[in-house]
N, C-alpha and C positions, 0 to 999 in steps of 0.2 A: 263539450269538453270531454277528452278519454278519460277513463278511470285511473284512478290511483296506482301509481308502479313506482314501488320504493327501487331509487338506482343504485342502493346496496347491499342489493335481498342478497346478492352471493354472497357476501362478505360477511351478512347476518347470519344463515345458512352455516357459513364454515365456522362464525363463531362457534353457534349452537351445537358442530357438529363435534368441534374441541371439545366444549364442554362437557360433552354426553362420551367423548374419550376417555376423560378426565376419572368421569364417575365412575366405567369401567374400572381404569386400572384402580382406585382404589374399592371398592367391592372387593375386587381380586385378593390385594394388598390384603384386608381385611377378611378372606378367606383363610388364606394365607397364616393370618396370626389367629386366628382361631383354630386351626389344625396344630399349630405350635403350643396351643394351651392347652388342647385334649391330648397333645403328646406329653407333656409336663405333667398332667392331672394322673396320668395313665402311670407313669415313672413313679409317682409321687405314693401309688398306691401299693406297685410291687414293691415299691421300698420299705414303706409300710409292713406289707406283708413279711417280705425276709427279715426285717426286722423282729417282728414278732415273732418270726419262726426261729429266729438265732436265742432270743430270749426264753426260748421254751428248749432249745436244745442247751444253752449255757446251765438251765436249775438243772441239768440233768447230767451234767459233764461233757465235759468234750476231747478230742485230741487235740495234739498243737496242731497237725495238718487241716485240721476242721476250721481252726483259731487263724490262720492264714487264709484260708478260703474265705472265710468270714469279710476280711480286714479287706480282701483285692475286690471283693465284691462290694465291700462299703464304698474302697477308693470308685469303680467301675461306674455306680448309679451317683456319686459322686460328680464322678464327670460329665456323664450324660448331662444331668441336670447343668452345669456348668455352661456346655454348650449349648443346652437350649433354652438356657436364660441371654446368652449372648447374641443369639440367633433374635431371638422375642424383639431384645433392645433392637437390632437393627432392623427390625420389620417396623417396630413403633417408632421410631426415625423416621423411614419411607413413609408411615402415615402423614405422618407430622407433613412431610416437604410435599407430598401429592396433595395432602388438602389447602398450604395454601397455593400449588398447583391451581386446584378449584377453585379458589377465592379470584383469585385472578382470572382465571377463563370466566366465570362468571359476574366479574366487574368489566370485562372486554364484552361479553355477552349482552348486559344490560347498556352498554353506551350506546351500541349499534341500534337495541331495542328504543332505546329515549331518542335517537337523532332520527327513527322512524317515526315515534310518536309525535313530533314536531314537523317532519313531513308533511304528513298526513293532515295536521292540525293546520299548515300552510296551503296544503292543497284543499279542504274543505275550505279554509278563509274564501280563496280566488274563486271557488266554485259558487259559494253566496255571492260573494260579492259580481259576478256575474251574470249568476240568476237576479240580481236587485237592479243592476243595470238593465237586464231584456223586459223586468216589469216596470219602471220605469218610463223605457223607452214605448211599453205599450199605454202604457196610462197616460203620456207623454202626446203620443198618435192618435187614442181614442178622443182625447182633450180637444186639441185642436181640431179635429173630423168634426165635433161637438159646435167649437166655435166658428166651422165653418158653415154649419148648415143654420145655424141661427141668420 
């Protein structure tokens, strides 16, 4: 009997190879939003700091020109953050939608992997059962060889 050749392995193969797509894009995805939170963390400290630095020029007086610069500066880091709290959300979206992307290539993954493993399970069956027939049919042979020479 030939050996075992699952007639889906391509199909298996491309599931697998979706999959391991799959994982890429989100890694990336997830690159991605970590570059977005060290840009946030980063905003968050220079704000920080002018902040602190406005608090140490206001005990000391200030001009209205300095009092406006302050104010376009607050609105400035203001926004940034705005937008890359907006940007964040729609990265943590595309997480959301590419993993269950995943979920699904790797439920289409595992079908092809269990209608293998039932293959497989169907071809070892036929393979005993045909090595039980050839012993058998020799014990069968030896038998009668036996009852003939008596």
């Amino acid at each position: 009997m030939k050996s075992f050749v699952f007639k889906y392995q391509r199909v298996l193969k491309q599931r697998e190879d979706e999959e391991e797509d799959v994982k890429t894009k989100l890694g990336e995805v997830n690159f991605e939003l970590q570059q977005l939170l060290a840009q946030k963390n980063q905003i968050l400290s220079q704000q920080r700091t002018f902040m602190d630095d406005v608090q140490t020029r206001l005990s000391g007086g200030v001009r209205t020109s300095e009092l406006q610069m302050f104010e376009q500066s607050k609105y400035h880091f203001k926004s940034k953050l705005e937008n890359l709290e907006a940007k964040i959300a729609e990265v943590r979206l595309r997480i959301v939608q590419i993993k269950k992307e995943l979920t699904e290539a790797v439920k289409q993954r595992k079908i092809m992997e269990k209608l293998k493993e039932k293959e497989l399970e169907a071809y070892t069956e036929a393979l005993n059962a045909s090595e039980r027939k050839v012993i058998e049919e020799i014990v069968n042979y030896r038998s009668s060889q036996k009852s003939g020479d008596s």
